[in-house]
N, C-alpha and C positions, 0 to 999 in steps of 0.2 A: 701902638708901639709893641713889638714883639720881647720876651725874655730876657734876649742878650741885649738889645739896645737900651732896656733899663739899666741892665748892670755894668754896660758900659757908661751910662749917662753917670752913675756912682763913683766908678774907677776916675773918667774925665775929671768930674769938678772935685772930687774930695783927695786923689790920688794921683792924680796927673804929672805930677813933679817928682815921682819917688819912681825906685828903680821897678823891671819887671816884676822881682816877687812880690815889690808894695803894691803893689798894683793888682798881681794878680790876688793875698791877702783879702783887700777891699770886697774883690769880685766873692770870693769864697764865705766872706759874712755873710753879703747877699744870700750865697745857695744854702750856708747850715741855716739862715731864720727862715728860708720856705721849706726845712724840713722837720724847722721845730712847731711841733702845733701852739705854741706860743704866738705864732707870728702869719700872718697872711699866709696862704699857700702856693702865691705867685711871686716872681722878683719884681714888677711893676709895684704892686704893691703895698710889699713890703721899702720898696725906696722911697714912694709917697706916703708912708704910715708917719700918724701923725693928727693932732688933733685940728681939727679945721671949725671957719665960725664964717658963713654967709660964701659959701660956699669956696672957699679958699683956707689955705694951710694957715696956720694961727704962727707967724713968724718968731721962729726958731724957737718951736716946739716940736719938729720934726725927729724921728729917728734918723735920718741923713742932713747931715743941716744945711748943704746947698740948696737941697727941694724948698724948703722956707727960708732962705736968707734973705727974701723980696727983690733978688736981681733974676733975670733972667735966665732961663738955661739953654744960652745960645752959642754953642760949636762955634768957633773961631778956628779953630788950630784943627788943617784936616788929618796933619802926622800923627798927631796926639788921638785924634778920633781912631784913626785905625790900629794905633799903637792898644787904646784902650779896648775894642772890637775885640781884638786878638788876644788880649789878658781875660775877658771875659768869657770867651770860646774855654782857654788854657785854665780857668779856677774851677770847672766843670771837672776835669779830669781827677782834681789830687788836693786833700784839705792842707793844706801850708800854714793852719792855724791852729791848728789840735781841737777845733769844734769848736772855736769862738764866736759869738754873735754878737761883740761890740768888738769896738774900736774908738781909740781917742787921739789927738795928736798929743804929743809928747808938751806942746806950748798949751797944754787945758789939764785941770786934774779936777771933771767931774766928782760927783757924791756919791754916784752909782759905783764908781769904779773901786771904791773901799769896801765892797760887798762882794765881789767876782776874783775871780782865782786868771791872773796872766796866763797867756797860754805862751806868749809869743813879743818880742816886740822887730820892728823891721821898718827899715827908715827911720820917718819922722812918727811913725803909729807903733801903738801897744794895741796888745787884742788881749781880750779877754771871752773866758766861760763862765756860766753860774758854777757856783760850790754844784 
């Protein structure tokens, strides 16, 4: 699987419901953690980073948590595929997060996220950077 179709597989199952810029948001976490050396040096995988035990993702212990949620990540919706294709092409261009590398939905207040400075919030997501 090539770059964009990971960070479209991201945009799909975690941002699929939210408008263009959420979307495109999602896509742009993807691109600042393959540019922080913090984080893999690819968007593959960084969207499957993540601790794993027998050879599979250790269920939602994922940095994207659809990649371990233990369903499937199987394309249904072809509008939505190419809707999200095309937000991922577009988060290439322009960070719309001020250089965030999370993201949470507004319905969860991780432990992490009392440690990171908002950059942004847009939809149903808040982004965040490290101090």
């Amino acid at each position: 699987m090539n770059s964009m179709a990971c960070i479209a597989l991201a945009i799909y199952f975690e941002a699929r419901g939210e408008s263009n810029l959420g979307q495109w948001a999602v896509g742009r976490v993807v691109l600042n953690r393959v540019s922080d050396p913090r984080y893999p040096s690819d968007a593959c995988s960084v969207v499957k980073q993540g601790p794993w035990s027998r050879g599979l993702p250790i269920r939602h212990m994922c940095q994207f948590s659809f990649y371990c949620d233990g369903r499937p990540e199987n394309v249904l919706n072809l509008p939505s595929w190419r809707r999200a294709l095309r937000m991922a092409r577009l988060s290439q261009d322009l960070d719309v997060v001020g250089g965030a590398t999370h993201y949470h939905s507004r319905a969860v207040s991780p432990s992490w996220s009392r440690s990171m400075r908002v950059t942004r919030t847009i939809g149903n997501h808040i982004f965040y950077a490290t101090e």
